[in-house]
C-alpha positions as CSV (number, residue, x, y, z in Angstrom):
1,X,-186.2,206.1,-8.8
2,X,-188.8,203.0,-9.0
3,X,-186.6,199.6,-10.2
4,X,-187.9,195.9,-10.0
5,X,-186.7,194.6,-6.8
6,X,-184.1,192.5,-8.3
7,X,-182.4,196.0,-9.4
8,X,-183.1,197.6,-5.7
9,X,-179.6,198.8,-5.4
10,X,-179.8,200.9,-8.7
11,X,-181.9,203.5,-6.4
12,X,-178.5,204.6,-4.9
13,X,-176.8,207.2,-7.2
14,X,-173.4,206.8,-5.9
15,X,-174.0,202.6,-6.4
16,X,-175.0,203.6,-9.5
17,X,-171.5,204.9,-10.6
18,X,-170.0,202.0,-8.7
19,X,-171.4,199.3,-10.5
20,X,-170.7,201.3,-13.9
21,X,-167.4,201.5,-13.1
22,X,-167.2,198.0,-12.0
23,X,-168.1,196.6,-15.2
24,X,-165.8,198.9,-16.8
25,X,-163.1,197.6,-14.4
26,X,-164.0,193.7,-14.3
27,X,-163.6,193.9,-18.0
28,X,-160.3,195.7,-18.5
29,X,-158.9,193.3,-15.6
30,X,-160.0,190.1,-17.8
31,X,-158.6,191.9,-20.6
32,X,-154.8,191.8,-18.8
33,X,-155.5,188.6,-17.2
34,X,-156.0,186.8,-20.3
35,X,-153.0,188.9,-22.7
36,X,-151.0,188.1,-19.8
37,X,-151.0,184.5,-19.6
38,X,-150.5,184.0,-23.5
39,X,-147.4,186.7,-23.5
40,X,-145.8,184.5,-20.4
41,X,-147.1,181.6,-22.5
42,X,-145.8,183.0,-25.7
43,X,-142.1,183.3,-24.2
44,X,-142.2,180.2,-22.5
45,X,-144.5,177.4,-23.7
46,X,-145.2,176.4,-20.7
47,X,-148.7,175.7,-18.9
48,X,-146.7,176.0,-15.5
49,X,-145.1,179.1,-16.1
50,X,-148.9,180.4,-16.5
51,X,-149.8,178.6,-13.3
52,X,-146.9,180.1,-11.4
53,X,-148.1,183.6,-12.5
54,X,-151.7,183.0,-10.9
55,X,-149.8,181.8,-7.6
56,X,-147.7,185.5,-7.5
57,X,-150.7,187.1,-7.7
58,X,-152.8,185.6,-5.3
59,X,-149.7,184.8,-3.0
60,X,-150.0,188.6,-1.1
61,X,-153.9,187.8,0.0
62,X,-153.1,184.9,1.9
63,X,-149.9,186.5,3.5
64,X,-151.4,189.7,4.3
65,X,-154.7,189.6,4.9
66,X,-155.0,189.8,8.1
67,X,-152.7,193.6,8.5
68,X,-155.1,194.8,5.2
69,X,-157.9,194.3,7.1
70,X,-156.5,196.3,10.0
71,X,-155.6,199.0,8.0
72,X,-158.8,199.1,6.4
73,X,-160.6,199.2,9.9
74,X,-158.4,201.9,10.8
75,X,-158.2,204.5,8.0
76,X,-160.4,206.2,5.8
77,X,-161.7,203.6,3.0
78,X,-162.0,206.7,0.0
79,X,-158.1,207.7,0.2
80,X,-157.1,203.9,0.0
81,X,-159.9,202.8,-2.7
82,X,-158.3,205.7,-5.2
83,X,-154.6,205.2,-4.4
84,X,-155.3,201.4,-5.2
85,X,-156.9,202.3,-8.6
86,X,-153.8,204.7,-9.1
87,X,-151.1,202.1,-8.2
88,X,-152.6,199.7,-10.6
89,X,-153.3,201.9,-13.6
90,X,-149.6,202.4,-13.4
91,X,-148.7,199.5,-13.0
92,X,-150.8,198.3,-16.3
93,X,-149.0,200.9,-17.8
94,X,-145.5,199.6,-17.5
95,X,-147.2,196.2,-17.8
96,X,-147.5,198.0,-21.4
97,X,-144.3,199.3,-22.1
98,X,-142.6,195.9,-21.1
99,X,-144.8,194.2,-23.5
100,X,-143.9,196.7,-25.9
101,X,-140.1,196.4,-25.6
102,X,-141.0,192.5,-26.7
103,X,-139.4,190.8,-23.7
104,X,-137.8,187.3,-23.8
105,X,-137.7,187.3,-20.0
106,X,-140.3,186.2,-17.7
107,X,-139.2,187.9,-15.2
108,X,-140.8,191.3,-15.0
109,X,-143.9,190.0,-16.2
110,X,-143.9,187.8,-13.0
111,X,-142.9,191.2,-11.2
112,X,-145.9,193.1,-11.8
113,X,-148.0,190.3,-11.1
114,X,-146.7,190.1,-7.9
115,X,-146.9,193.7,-7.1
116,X,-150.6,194.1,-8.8
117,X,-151.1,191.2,-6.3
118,X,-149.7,192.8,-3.5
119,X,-151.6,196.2,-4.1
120,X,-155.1,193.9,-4.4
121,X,-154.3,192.3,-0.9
122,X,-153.5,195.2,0.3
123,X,-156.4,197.4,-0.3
124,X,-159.1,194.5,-0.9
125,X,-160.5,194.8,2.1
126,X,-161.0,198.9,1.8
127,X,-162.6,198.1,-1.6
128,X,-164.8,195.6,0.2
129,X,-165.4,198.3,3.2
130,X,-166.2,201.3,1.0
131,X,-168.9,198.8,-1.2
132,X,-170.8,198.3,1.8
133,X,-171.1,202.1,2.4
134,X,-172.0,203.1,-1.3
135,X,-175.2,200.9,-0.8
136,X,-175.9,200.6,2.9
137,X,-177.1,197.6,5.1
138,X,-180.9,197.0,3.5
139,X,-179.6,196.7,0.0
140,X,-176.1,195.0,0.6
141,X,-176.9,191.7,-0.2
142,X,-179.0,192.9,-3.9
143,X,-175.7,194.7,-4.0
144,X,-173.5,192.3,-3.8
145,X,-175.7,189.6,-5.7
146,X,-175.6,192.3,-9.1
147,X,-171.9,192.4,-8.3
148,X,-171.6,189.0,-9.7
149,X,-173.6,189.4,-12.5
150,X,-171.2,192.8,-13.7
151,X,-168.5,189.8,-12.7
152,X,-170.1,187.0,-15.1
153,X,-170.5,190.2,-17.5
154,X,-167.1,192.0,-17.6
155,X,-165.4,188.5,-17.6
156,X,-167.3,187.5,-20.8
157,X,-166.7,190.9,-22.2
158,X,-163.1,191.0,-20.9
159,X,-161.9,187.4,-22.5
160,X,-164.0,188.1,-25.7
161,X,-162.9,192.2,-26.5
162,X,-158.8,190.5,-25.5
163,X,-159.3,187.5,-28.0
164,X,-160.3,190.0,-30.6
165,X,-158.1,193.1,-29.8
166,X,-154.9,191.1,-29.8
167,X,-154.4,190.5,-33.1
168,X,-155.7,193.8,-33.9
169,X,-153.6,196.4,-31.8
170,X,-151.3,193.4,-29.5
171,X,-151.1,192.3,-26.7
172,X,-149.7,196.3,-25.2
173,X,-153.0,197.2,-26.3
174,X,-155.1,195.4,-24.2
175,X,-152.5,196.0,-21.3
176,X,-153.2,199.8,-22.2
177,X,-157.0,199.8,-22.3
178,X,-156.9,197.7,-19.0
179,X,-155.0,200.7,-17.4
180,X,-157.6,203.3,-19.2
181,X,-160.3,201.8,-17.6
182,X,-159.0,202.1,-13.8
183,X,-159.7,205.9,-14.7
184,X,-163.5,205.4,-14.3
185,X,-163.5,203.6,-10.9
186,X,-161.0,206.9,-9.8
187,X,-163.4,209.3,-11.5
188,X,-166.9,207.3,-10.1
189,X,-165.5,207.5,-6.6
190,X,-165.0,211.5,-7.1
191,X,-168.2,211.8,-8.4
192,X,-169.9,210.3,-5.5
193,X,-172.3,212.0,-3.1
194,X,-171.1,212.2,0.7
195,X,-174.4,212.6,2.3
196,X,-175.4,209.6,0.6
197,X,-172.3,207.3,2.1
198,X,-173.5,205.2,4.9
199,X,-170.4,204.9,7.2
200,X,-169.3,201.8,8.9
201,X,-167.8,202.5,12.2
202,X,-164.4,202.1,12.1
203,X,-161.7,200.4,14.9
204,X,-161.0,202.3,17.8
205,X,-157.1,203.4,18.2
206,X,-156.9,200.9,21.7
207,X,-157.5,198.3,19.6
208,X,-154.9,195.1,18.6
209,X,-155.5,195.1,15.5
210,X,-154.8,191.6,13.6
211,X,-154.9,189.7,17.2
212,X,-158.4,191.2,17.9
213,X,-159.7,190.6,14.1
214,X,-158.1,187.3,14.8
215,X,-159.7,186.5,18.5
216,X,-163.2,187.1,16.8
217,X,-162.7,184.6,14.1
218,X,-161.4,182.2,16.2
219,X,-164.1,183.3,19.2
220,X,-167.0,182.8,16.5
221,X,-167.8,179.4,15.7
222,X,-170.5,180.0,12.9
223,X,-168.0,181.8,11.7
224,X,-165.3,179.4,11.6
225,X,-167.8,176.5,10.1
226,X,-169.2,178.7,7.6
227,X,-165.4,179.4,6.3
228,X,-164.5,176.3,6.3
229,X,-167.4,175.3,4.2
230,X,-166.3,177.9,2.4
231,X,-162.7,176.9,1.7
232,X,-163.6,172.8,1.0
233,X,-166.6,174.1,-1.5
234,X,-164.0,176.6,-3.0
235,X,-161.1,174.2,-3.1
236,X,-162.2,170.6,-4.5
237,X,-165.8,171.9,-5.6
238,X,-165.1,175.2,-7.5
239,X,-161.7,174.8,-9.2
240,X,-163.6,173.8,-12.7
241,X,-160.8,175.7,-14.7
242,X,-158.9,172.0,-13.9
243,X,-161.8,169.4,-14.4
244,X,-163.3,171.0,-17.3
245,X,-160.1,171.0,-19.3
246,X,-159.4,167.5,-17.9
247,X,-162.5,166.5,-18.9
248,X,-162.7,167.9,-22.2
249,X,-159.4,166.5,-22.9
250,X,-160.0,163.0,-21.8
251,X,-163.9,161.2,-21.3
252,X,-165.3,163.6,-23.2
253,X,-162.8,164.0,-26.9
254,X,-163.9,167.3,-26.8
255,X,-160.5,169.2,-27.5
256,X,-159.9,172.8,-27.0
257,X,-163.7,173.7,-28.5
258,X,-165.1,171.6,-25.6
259,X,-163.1,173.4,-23.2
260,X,-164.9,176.9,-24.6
261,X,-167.9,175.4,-24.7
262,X,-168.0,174.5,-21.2
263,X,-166.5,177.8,-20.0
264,X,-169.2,179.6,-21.5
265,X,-172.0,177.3,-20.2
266,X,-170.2,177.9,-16.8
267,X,-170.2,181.3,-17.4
268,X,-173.7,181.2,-18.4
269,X,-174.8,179.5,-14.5
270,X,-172.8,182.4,-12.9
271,X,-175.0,184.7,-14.4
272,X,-178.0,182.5,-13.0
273,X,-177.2,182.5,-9.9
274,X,-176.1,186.2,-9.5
275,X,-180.1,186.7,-10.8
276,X,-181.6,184.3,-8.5
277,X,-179.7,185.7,-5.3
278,X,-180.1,189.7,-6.7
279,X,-184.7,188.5,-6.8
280,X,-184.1,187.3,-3.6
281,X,-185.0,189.7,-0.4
282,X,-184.0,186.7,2.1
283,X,-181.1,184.8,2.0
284,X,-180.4,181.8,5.0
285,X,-178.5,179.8,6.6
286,X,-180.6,177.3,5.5
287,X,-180.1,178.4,1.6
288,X,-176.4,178.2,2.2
289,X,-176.2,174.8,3.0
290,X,-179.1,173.1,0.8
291,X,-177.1,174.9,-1.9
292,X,-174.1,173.7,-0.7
293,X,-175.0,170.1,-0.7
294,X,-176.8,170.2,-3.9
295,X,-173.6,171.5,-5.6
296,X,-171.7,169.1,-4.1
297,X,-173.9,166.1,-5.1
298,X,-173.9,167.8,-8.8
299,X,-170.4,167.4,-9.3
300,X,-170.7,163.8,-8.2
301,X,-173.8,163.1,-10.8
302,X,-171.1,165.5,-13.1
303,X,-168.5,162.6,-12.8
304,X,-170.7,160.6,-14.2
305,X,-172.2,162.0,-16.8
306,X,-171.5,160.6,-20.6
307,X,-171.4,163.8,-23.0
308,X,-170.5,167.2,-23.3
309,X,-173.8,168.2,-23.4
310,X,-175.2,166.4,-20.7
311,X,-171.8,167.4,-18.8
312,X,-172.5,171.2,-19.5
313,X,-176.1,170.4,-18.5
314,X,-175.0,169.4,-15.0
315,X,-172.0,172.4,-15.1
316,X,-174.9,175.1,-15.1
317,X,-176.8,174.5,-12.1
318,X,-173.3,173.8,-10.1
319,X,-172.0,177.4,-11.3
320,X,-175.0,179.0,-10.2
321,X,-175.2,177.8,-7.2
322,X,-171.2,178.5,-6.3
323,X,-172.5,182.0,-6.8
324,X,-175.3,181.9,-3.9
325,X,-172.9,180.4,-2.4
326,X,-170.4,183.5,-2.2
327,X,-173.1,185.7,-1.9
328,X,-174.9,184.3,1.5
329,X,-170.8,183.8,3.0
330,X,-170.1,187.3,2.8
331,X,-173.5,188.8,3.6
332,X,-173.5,187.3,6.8
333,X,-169.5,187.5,7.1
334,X,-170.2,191.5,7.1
335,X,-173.4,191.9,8.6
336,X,-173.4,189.6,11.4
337,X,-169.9,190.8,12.7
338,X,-169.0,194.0,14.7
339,X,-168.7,196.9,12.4
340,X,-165.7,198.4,13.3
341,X,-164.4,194.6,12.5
342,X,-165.4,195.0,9.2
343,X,-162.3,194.6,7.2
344,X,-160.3,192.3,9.1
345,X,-163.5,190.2,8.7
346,X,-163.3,190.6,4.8
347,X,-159.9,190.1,4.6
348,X,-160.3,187.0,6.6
349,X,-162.8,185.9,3.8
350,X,-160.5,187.1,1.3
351,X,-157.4,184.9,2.3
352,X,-159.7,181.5,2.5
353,X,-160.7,182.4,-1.2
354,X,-157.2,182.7,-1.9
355,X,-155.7,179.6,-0.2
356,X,-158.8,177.5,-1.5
357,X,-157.8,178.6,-5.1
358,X,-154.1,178.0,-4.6
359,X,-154.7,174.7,-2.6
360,X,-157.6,173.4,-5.0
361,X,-155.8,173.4,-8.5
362,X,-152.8,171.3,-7.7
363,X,-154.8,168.7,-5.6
364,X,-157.3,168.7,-8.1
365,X,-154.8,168.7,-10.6
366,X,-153.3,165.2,-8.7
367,X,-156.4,163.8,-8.4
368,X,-157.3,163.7,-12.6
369,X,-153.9,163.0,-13.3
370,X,-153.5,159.9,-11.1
371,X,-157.3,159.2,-10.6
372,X,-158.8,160.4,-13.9
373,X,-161.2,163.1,-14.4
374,X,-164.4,161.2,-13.6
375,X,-163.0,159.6,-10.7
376,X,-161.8,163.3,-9.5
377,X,-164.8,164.4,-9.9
378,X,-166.3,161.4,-7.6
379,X,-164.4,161.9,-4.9
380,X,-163.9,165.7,-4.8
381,X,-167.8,166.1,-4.9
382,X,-167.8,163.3,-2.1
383,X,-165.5,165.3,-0.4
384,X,-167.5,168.3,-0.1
385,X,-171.2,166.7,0.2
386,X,-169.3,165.1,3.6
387,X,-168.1,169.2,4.5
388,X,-171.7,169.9,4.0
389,X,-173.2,167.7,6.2
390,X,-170.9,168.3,8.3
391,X,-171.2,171.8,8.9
392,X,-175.0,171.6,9.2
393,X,-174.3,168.9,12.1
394,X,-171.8,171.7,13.6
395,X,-173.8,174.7,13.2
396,X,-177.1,173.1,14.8
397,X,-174.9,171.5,17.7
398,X,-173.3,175.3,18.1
399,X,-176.8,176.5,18.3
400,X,-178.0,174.0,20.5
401,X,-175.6,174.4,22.9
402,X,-175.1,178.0,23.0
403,X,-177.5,180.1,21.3
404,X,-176.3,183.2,21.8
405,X,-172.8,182.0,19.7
406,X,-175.0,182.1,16.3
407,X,-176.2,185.5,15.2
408,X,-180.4,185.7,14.6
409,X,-180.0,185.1,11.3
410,X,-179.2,181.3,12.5
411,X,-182.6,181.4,14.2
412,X,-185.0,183.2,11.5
413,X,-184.7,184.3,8.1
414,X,-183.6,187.7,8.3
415,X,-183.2,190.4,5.2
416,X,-179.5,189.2,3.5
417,X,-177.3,192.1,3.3
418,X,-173.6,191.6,1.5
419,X,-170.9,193.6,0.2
420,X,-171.2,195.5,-2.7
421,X,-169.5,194.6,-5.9
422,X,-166.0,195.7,-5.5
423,X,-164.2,196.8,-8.6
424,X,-161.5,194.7,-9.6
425,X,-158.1,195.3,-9.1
């Protein structure tokens, strides 16, 4: 099958089926997400009680990363990437019911966010593991780059099909169609072709498990920098949910429209970025931190900037490059480590995501309420353009001293594998 180069990975029939059913999946997700938050906010009022909510469900992946990863290292990836898709249709389903019933309690709602949270932590990594085989090392990185375009896509498609369908069929509806649409990640995994897989080797049964997964991480210092440019960028440079409302609130009098506006403008760079990365055939370690810097030095000039258009202007350009960003982390991440590491590795990615989301929105949150939004900006953006620099000075001083503690792709620009999109859970 000829495709454009930006579309490499659509050669693959079985990644074919996996990026269908990741759109289909990425959208039914953003469907619950957002009938969700407005039934909690419905019963409650409450912009915290929304907020709590996000921390249930994100509260497993930084508590159990590490044993996910071990278990996806150690069992077979297929049986763990259905069950997960089975667990969480059903629990979408008495997401549905509840919502049904027309509750006036919080309290199970917060349940099966904690348990859909739990079941994502738990199998992440297997969903992360079993991407990479659909697709295979040469195309990874195109892989994962068109992952975040079905991402930008299914998100837009999710938030716009829930703001339309609630007031058509209610919020059980859109809990319902979310738990329809785990059915075509099941049946696209079925439908796949095993001699097409390409198998990652998996951990040996001598193996420690989480202390070994942990001994590489902390024996790997490109790997430690490159996280922790990871978290800071992720923390104070990517939690834009809280500055752009901020912002649209205060300097810019832009109300609840200007808050849209700027999501979809935000939106708008994701999708940028997952095109620039998927056209790529190199990605570097030299791309990850130009990008890097000049993202953090946007969200200074963003501080700054007097009107909503000029503000969205700046917005664009900072969202794509978070998406390069994420891209180049987890291509090298995977590739660069030990196979049969593979999933402790990935969930080691997965719980820095998590604790930079969870620690980024309240410190944010502090810095516009007590700062203001421009000044938060300033010094959130300063923060990260120092993290930046900082990591460049520590990965060059890594290599310099001992070369063979960077992987070749620190040397040379080498072809940028990453994990496939991974339907979400």
């Amino acid at each position: 099958m000829a495709v454009p180069v930006m579309l490499r990975s659509l050669r693959h029939h079985n990644y074919r089926l996996w990026a269908l059913s990741d759109l289909v999946s990425i959208t039914g997700t953003w469907m619950q997400v957002l009938g969700l938050n407005w039934l909690i906010l419905s019963i409650t009022h409450s912009a915290t009680s929304v907020g709590f909510g996000l921390v249930l469900n994100a509260l497993p992946a930084v508590l159990l990363g590490p044993w996910a990863g071990t278990l996806a290292d150690r069992l077979p990836v297929r049986p763990l990437v259905l069950g997960a898709q089975v667990l969480q249709a059903i629990l979408a389903v008495l997401l549905t019911f509840i919502a049904l019933g027309d509750p006036q309690s919080t309290a199970p709602l917060y349940a099966i966010s904690l348990a859909s949270g739990l079941v994502a932590a738990v199998t992440g990594p297997a969903l992360g593991r079993f991407g990479a085989e659909v697709v295979g090392p040469e195309d990874l990185s195109n892989a994962l780059a068109l992952g975040s375009l079905f991402n930008s896509a299914g998100r837009i498609l999710g938030m716009s099909l829930a703001g339309a369908l609630i007031p058509l069929v209610g919020v059980p509806g859109v809990f319902a169609g979310n738990a329809i649409s785990f059915a075509a990640v099941i049946g696209a995994v079925l439908m796949m072709r095993g001699r097409e897989m390409h198998p990652v080797p998996r951990a040996a049964e001598a193996e420690r498990g989480v202390a070994d997964g942990l001994r590489y991480v902390l024996r790997t210092p490109w790997l430690l920098v490159t996280f922790a440019l990871a978290f800071v960028l992720g923390s104070l440079g990517r939690n834009y949910q809280v500055t752009m409302a901020a912002m649209s609130e205060g300097p810019l009098h832009a109300g609840a429209a200007g808050y849209g506006f700027l999501s979809v403008a935000f939106a708008i760079g994701t999708v940028i970025g997952g095109v620039y990365a998927a056209a790529r055939t190199h990605l570097s370690l030299v791309l990850l931190l130009g990008v890097g810097l000049l993202c953090s030095v946007g969200q200074m000039i963003s501080g700054v900037t007097p009107g909503l258009i000029a503000f969205a202007a700046v917005l664009v350009p900072v969202a794509a490059g978070a998406v390069i960003i994420d891209t180049t982390v987890s291509t090298r991440a995977q590739l660069d480590s030990p196979g049969h590491l593979r999933g402790r590795i990935i969930a080691a990615q997965g719980m820095v995501g998590a604790a930079a989301g969870a620690a980024g929105g309240p410190a944010l949150g502090v810095l516009c309420d007590t700062l203001g939004p421009r000044m938060a900006l300033l010094v959130a953006g300063a923060a990260c353009t120092a993290a930046a620099v900082a990591a460049t000075y520590a990965l060059a001083r890594t290599r310099s001293s001992r070369p063979g503690w960077l992987p070749d792709w620190a040397h040379r620009v080498l072809p940028a594998p990453a994990p496939a999109p991974v339907p979400a859970t």
